[in-house]
C-alpha positions in Angstrom: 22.6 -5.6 16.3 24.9 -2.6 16.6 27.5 -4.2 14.9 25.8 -5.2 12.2 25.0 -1.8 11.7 28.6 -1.3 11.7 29.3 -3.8 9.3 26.6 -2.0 6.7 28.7 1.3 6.4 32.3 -1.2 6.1 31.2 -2.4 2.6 31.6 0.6 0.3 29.2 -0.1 -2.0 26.4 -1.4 -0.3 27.5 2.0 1.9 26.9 3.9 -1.3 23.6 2.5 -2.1 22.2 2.9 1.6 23.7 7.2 1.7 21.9 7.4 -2.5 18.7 5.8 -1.1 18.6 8.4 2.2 19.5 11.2 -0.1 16.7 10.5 -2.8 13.7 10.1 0.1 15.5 13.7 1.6 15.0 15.4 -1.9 11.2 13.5 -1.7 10.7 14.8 2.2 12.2 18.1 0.8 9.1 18.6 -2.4 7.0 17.9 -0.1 6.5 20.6 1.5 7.2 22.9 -1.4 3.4 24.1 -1.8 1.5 24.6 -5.2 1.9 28.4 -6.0 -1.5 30.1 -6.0 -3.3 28.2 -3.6 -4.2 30.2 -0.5 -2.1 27.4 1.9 -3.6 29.6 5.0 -7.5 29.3 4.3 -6.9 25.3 3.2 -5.4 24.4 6.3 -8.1 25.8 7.8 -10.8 25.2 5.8 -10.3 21.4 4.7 -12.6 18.6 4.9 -12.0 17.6 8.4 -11.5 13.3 8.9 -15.0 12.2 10.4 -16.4 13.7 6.6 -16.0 10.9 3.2 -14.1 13.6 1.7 -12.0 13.6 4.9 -11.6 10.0 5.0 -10.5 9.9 1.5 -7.7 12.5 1.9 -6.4 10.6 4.9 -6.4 7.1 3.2 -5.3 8.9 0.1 -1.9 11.1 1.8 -1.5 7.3 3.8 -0.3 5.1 0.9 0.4 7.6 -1.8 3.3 9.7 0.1 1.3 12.9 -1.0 -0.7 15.6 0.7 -3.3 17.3 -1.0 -4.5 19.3 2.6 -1.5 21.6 1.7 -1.3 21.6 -1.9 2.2 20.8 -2.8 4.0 20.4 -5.9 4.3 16.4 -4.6 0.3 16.5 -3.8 -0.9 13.5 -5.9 1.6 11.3 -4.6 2.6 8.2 -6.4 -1.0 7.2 -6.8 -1.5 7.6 -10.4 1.8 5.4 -11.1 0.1 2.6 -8.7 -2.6 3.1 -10.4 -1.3 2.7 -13.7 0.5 -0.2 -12.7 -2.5 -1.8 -11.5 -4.4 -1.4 -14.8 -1.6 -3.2 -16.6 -1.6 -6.0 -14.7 -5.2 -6.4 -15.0 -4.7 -5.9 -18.8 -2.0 -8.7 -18.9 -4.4 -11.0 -17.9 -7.4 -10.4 -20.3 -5.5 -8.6 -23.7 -3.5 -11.1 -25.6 -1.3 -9.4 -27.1 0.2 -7.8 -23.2 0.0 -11.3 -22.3 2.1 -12.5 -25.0 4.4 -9.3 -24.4 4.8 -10.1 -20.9 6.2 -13.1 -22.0 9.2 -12.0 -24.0 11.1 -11.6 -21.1 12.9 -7.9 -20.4 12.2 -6.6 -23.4 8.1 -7.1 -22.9 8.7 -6.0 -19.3 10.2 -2.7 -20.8 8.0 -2.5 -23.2 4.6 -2.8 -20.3 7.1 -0.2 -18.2 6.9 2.2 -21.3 2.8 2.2 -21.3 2.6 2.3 -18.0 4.7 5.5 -17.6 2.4 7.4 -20.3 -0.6 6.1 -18.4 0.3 8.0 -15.1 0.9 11.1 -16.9 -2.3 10.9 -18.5 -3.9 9.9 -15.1 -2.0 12.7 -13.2 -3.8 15.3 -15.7 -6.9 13.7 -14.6 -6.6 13.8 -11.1 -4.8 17.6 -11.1 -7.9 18.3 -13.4 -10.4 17.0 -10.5 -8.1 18.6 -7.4 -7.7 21.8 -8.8 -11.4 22.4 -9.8 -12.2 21.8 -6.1 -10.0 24.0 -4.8 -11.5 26.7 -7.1 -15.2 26.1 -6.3 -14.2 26.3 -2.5 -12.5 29.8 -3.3 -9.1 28.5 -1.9 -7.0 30.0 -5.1 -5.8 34.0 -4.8 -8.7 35.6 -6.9 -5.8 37.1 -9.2 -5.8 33.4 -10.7 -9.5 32.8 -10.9 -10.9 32.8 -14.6 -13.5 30.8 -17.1 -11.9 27.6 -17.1 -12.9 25.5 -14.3 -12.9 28.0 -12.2 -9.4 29.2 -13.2 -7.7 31.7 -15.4 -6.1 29.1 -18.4 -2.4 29.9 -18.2 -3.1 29.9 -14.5 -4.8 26.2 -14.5 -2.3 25.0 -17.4 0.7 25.8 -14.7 -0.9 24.1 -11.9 -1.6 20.6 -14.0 1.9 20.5 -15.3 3.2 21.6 -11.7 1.1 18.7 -10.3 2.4 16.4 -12.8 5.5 17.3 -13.2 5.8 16.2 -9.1 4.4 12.6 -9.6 6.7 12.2 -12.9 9.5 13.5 -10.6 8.8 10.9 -7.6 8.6 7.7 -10.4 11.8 8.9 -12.0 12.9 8.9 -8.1 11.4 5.6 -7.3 13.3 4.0 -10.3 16.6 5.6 -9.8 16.4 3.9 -5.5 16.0 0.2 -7.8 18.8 0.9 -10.2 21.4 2.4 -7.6 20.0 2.3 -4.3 18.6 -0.9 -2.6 14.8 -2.2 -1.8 12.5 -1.3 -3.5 11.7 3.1 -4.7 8.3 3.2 -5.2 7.4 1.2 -1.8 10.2 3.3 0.3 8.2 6.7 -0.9 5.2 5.3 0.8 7.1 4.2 3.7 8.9 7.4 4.3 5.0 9.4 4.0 3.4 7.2 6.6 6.5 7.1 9.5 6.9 11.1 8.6 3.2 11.1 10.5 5.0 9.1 13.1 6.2 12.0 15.4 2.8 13.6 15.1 0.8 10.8 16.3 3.9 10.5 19.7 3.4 14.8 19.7 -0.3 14.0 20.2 0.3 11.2 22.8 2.8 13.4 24.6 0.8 16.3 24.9 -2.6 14.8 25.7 -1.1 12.0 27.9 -2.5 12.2 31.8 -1.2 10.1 34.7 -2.9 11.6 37.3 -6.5 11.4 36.7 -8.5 9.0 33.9 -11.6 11.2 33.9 -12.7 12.8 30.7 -9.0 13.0 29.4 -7.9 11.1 26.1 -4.8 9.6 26.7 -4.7 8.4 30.1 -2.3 5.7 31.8 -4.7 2.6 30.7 -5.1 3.8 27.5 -1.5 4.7 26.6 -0.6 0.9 27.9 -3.6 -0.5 25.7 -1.9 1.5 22.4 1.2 0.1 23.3 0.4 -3.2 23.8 -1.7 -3.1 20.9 0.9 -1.6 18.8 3.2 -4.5 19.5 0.8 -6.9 18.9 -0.5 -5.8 15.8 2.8 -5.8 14.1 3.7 -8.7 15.2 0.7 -10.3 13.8 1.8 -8.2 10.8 5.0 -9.8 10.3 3.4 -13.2 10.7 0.5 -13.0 8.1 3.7 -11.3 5.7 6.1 -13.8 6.5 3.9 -16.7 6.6 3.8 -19.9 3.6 2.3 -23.1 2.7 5.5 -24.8 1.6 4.7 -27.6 -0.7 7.0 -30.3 -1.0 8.1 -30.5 -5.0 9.7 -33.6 -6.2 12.7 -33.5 -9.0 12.4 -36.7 -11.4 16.0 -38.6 -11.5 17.5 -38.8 -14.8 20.4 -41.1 -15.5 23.4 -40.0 -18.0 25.8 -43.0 -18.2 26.6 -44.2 -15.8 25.3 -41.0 -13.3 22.1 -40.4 -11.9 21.6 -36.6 -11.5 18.0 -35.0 -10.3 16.3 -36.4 -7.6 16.6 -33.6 -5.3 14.0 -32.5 -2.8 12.8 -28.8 -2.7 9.9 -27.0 -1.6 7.2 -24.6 -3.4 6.5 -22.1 -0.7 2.8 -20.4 -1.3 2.4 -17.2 0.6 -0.3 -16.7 2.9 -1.1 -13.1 1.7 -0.8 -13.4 -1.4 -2.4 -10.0 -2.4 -0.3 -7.7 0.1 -1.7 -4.7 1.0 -4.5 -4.4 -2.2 -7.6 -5.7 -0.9 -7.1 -3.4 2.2 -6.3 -0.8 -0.2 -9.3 -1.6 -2.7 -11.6 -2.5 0.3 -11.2 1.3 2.0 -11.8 3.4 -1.5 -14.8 1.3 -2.2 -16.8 1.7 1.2 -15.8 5.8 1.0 -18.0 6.3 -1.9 -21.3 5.0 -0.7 -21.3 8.0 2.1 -20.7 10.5 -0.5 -23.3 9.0 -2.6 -25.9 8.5 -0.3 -24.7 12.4 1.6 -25.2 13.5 -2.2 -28.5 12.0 -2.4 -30.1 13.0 0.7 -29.3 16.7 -0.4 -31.3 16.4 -3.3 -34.0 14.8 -1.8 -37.0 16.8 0.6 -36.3 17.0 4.3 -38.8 14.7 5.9 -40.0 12.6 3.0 -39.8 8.9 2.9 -36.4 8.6 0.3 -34.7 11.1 2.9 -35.5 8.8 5.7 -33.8 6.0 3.3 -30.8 7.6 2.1 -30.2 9.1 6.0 -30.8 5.5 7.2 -28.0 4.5 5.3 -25.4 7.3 5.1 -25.5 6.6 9.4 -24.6 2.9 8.6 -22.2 3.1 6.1 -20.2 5.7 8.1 -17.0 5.0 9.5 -17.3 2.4 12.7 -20.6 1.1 12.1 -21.8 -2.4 11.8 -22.9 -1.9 8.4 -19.8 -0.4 7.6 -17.5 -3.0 9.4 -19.5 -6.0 7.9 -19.0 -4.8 4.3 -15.4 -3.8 5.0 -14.8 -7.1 5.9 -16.6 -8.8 3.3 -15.1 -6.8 0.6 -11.3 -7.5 2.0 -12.5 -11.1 1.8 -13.6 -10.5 -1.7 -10.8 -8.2 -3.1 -8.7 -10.9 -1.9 -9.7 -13.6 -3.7 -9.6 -11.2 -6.6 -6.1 -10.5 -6.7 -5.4 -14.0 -5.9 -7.1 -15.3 -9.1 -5.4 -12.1 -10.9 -1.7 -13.1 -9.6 -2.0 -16.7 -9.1 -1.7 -18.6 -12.1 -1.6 -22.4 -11.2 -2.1 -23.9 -14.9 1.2 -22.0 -16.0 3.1 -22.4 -12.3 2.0 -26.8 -13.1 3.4 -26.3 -16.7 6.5 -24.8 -15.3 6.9 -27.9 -13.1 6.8 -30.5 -15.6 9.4 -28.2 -17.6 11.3 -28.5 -15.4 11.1 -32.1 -14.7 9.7 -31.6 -11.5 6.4 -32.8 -9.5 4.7 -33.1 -6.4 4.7 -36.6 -4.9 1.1 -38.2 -5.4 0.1 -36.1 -8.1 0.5 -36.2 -12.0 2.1 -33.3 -13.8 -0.6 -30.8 -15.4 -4.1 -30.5 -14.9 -4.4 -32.2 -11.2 -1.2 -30.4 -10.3 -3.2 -27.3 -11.3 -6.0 -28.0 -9.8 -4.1 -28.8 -6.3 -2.4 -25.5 -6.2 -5.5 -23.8 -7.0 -7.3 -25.8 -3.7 -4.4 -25.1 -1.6 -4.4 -21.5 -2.8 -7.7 -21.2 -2.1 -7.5 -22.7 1.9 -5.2 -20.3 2.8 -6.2 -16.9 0.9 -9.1 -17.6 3.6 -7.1 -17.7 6.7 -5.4 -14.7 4.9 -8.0 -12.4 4.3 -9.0 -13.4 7.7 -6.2 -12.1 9.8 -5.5 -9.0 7.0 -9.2 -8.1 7.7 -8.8 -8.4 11.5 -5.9 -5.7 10.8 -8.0 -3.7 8.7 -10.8 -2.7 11.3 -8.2 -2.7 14.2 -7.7 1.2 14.1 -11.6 1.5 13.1 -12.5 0.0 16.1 -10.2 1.5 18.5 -10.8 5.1 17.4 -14.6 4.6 18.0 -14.7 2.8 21.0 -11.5 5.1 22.5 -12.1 8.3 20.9 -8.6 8.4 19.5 -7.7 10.5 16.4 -7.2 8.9 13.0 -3.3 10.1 13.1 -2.5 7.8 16.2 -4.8 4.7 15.1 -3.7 4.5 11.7 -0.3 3.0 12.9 -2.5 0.3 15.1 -3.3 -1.6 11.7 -4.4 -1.6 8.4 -3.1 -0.4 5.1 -0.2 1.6 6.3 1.2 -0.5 8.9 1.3 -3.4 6.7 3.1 -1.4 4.1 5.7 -0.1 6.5 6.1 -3.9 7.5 6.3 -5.6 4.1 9.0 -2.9 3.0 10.8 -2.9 6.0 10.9 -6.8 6.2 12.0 -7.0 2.6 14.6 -3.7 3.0 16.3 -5.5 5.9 16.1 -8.9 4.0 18.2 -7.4 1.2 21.1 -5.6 3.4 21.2 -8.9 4.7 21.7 -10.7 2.0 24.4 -8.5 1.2 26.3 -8.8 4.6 26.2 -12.3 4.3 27.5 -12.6 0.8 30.6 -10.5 2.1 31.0 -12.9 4.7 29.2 -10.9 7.5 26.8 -12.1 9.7 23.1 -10.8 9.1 20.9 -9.2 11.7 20.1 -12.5 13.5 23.6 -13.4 14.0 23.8 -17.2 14.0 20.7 -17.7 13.9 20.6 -17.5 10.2 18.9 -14.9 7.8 14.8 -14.0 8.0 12.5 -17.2 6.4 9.0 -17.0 5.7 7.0 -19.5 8.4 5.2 -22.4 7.3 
């Protein structure tokens, strides 16, 4: 392993791409703390919605997979988010508007053209959001009052400065993400996430370290059993992790001979692998910001309603069993990962068009007939093992859920037990290390495994 580290910094240019990639996540790690000017940084710290609250929960799910922080305020506060966002809204759109479908399908150019939208869709979205931030951090009286005015709460040159500042910072880390593809390697976008999850890394050891007790179990946090159970269950998890990422239903494809002369070319045997998680990290993603707004509904209802009356028993019922941990709340977070799932299976998966392809291409699968039962097959297959997929991805899910609960541990340390952003930092770590090692061995250097080979997906 060392010397394949080694043999990384002996090819200059995959060198230069590795030191451009480090550099641009430094100038990312650098903005981010670089705070909003205006905002009183001291009375937010102290002052925020704390994690066990829906806005709480919200922030943390929202600074895990975005790479922002809105509990400071900085200029990188919104994150990536409204380009995912954006992102995900077109390829929705592909699917249902014609004419991006048909776009899609002219190749690069489309796929520039789709780009183009999407980039003027996440500055109008970053607007919105910086609109909706910093009209919360007036009403809570956490801007210097020499700022404060008639609109929203704000002063307008003052609130004009702080939307483009906002902006600006989620332009800034797209044009970053895009500049990591075209002259760094893996993939921009994904590393900014991955770099704001491991940067909570050290806190989450800090808070091991300093809580940690060896000598006596009672009443303290982080004894000896439960510091083994975390690690244990650390390794574990990610394993599982890189199983569920890794894993595919190969599906053995057939190529039809075809004779020219007095050669027979074709006939070769290949395989179509189907993944097993086919929707990645989305339906986690999807699942979490749709069970945070029913506690701030029902929280907003039971304020409106008359201590004591029959609705406030109702909406007090259920704000207690959608919260965070609950069986209410862990049977509908599970449900909706299986759901979300299947959605963005149906979305992505196209098995009419993947059938067509194979009959192009003068392929087929043995026992079936080209077209609709090939379709239909796929979409069966598909269908099998999206199950056993949203199983095992919502088993990750309520992993850190359940161990903060039933352990008292903070959100910081079991976020990295599971769900959303431990599948992230395995996915792009998986596919980072899959591309340096392609690289190594197209230089005639062995990869990370040695002999063993380069990283396949299971079947």
């Amino acid at each position: 392993m060392f010397g394949t580290f080694l043999n990384i910094f002996k090819v200059p240019e995959l060198r230069n791409k590795i030191l451009f990639t480090v550099g641009m996540l430094a100038a990312y790690r650098i903005g981010f703390c670089v705070p909003v000017p205006g905002v009183d940084q001291v009375a937010m710290t102290g002052s925020g919605p704390g994690g066990d609250s829906p806005l709480g929960d919200l922030m943390n799910y929202f600074q895990l997979f975005t790479g922002g922080n809105l509990r400071q305020s900085t200029i990188f506060g919104l994150g990536i988010m409204p380009y995912i966002s954006a992102s995900i809204i077109f390829q929705l759109l592909v699917t249902v508007v014609p004419s991006l479908e048909k776009l899609s399908q002219e190749g690069e150019t489309g796929r520039r053209k789709i780009q183009e939208y999407t980039r003027y869709a996440t500055v109008a979205l970053s607007l919105v959001n910086a609109m909706f931030w910093m009209s919360y951090l007036a009403s809570s009286n956490l801007i210097y009052r020499e700022y404060t005015g008639p609109w929203f709460g704000m002063s307008f040159t003052y609130m004009l400065m702080a939307l483009l500042v906002l902006t600006s910072g989620t332009v800034f880390l797209m044009w970053l993400g895009e500049q990591i593809d075209e002259y760094g390697i893996g993939n921009g976008i994904s590393l900014i996430i991955t770099a704001g999850i491991v940067a909570s890394l050290p806190a989450a050891v800090t808070y091991i370290y300093e809580n940690a007790s060896f000598r006596s179990t009672a009443g303290k946090a982080m004894d000896a059993p439960r510091i083994l159970f975390l690690v244990v269950m650390f390794v574990s998890v990610v394993a599982g992790a890189i199983l569920i990422t890794q894993g595919q239903r190969r599906i053995p494809i057939q190529q039809a001979k075809q004779t020219r002369g007095r050669r027979v070319y074709g006939g070769q045997r290949h395989y179509l692998p189907l993944r097993v998680n086919h929707g990645g990290v989305m339906p986690i993603i999807f699942a979490s910001s749709m069970l945070i707004f029913p506690s701030i509904v029902f929280r907003m209802l039971r304020g409106y309603t008359d201590f004591g009356s029959w609705f406030y028993s109702i909406w007090d019922f259920l704000l207690g069993a959608f919260t965070t941990g609950q069986y209410f709340y862990v049977l509908f977070y599970v449900l909706a990962v299986y759901f979300f799932a299947y959605f963005w299976t149906t979305v992505q998966f196209r098995p009419k068009e993947m059938a067509n392809n194979l009959r192009d291409y003068g392929s087929f699968i043995p026992g079936l007939r080209p077209g609709k039962r090939t379709a239909d097959y796929l979409e069966r297959v598909m269908g099998r093992i999206t199950y056993v997929g949203a199983g095992f991805l919502a088993l990750i899910a309520i992993i850190p859920t359940l161990v903060a609960q039933s352990m008292n541990i903070p959100f910081i340390v079991a976020a990295f037990l599971g769900g959303t952003g431990l599948l992230i930092v395995v996915s792009v770590t998986l596919d980072l290390i899959q591309r340096i090692e392609a690289n190594l061995i197209m230089r005639n250097y062995k990869g990370f495994l040695g002999n063993a080979g380069p990283i396949k997906g299971g079947r």
